[in-house]
C-alpha positions, -999 to +999 in steps of 0.1 A: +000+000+000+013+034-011+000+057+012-004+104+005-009+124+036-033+150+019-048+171+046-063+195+017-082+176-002-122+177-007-146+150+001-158+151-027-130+154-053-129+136-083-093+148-089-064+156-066-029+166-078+002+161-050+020+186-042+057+185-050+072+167-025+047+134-024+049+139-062+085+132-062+085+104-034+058+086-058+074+089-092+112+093-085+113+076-051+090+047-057+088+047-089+050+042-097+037+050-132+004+058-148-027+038-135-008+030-106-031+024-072-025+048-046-040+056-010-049+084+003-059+100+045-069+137+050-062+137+089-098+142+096-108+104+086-114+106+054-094+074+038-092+077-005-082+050-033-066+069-063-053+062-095-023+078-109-035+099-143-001+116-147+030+104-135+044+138-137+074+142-111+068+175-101+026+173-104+017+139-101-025+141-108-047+112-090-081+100-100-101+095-073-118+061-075-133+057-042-134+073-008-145+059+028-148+088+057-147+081+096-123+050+086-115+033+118-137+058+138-127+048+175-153+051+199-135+073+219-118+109+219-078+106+238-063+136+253-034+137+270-016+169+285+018+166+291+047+186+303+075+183+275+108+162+285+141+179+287+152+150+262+133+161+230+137+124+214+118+109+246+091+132+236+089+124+202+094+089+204+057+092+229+043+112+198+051+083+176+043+054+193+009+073+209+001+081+176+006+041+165-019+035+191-045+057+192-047+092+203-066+122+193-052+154+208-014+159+227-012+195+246+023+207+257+022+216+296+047+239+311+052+232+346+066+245+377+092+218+380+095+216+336+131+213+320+118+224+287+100+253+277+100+255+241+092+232+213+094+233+175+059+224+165+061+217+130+089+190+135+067+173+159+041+175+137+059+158+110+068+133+133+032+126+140+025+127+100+050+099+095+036+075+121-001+081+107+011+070+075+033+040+091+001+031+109-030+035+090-046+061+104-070+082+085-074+108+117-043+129+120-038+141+161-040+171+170-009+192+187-019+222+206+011+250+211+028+249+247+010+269+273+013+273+312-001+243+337-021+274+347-033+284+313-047+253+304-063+242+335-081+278+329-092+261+294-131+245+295-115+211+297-146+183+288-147+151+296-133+124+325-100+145+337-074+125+354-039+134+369-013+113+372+010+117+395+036+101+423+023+119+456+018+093+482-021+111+486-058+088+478-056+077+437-077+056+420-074+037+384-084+043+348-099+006+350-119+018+382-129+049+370-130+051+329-163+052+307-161+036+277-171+058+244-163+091+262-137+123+257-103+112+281-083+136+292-053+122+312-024+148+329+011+139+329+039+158+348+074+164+341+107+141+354+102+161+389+066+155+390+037+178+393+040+201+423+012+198+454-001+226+446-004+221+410-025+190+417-045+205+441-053+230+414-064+198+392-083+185+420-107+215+429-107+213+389-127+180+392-098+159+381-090+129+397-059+114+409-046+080+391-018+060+394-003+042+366+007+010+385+036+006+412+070+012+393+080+051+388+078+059+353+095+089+332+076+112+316+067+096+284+062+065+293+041+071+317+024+095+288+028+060+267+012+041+294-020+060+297-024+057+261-025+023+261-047+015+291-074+042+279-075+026+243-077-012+261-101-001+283-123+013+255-118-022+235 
């Protein structure tokens, strides 16, 4: 299967021409020629089947033969705020493999206790782009830009809200608490953990405390590991 990431095309096109970059990938890269089947994802679960109409390297044009929206819908919407890792490849490596799995939306918390404040959103991004493609996925995630722990608990957050964090205080678990086919929203804090007054901010917020089993985790795996239990769960 050669799958296009084309986040601009219509729902109803009958046509779609890449842009020059996928146009070179296809012809010069691998090489496909006129009448050549392709695949095709929007990022908002719209999945395509093309035909190649002109192998041009620059401009390759696509007939579109068939098209299937809300492919592999899940029955669930995944968020998960996290405070960025000092380690930018930890981070991204979470992007990738979250985005394997199944998530929906990532927002970039700045913390009391963060290492890293800043993040190049369009790598990231690309990052995420690649794994949609390596996976499947017709739904592309969404990354919000980095704000404050106090901005975005200031946001009108819907959904279950969780925080996860390693304060020896009353936590519960997703398999306690989750419902299935609902928005998620899970908080992860950075390497030094969210600070007690942070949390108590989540908790008069109507989040509730979680723990993610017994062994301390770092940042994105713990990010990782939240991912995977809300998507089991919701199995």
């Amino acid at each position: 299967m050669q799958l296009f990431y084309t986040p601009d095309i219509l729902p109803n096109a009958q046509h779609y021409m890449l842009n020059e970059e996928e146009s070179k990938h296809c012809i010069r890269v691998l090489r496909l020629e006129k009448g050549a089947e392709v695949q095709l994802i929007d990022g908002r679960g719209g999945f395509y089947t093309g035909e190649i109409a002109d192998a041009h390297p620059k401009k390759t044009l696509l007939q579109i033969i068939s098209v299937q929206q809300a492919f592999n819908k899940r029955n669930h919407y995944l968020h998960i705020a996290v405070a960025p890792t000092k380690n930018i490849e930890r981070l991204e490596w979470f992007l990738e493999k979250a985005t394997e799995i199944g998530i929906d939306e990532v927002s970039f918390i700045i913390c009391r206790r963060s290492e890293r404040k800043e993040l190049k959103i369009d790598r990231l991004n690309k990052i995420v782009t690649s794994a949609v493609k390596q996976s499947i996925k017709a739904y592309h995630p969404i990354l919000n830009e980095p704000v404050s722990f106090e901005r975005f608990m200031n946001k009108p957050l819907i959904g279950q809200k969780f925080i996860a964090h390693c304060e020896h205080t009353v936590k519960t678990s997703l398999g306690d608490e989750l419902a299935k086919g609902d928005t998620c929203l899970v908080l992860i804090g950075p390497e030094g953990d969210f600070t007690p007054d942070e949390i108590d901010t989540a908790l008069n917020k109507n989040f509730k405390a979680i723990t993610l089993g017994d062994s301390r985790l770092r940042t994105e795996t713990a990010a990782l590991e939240a991912c995977f239990e809300v998507n089991f769960l919701n199995r």
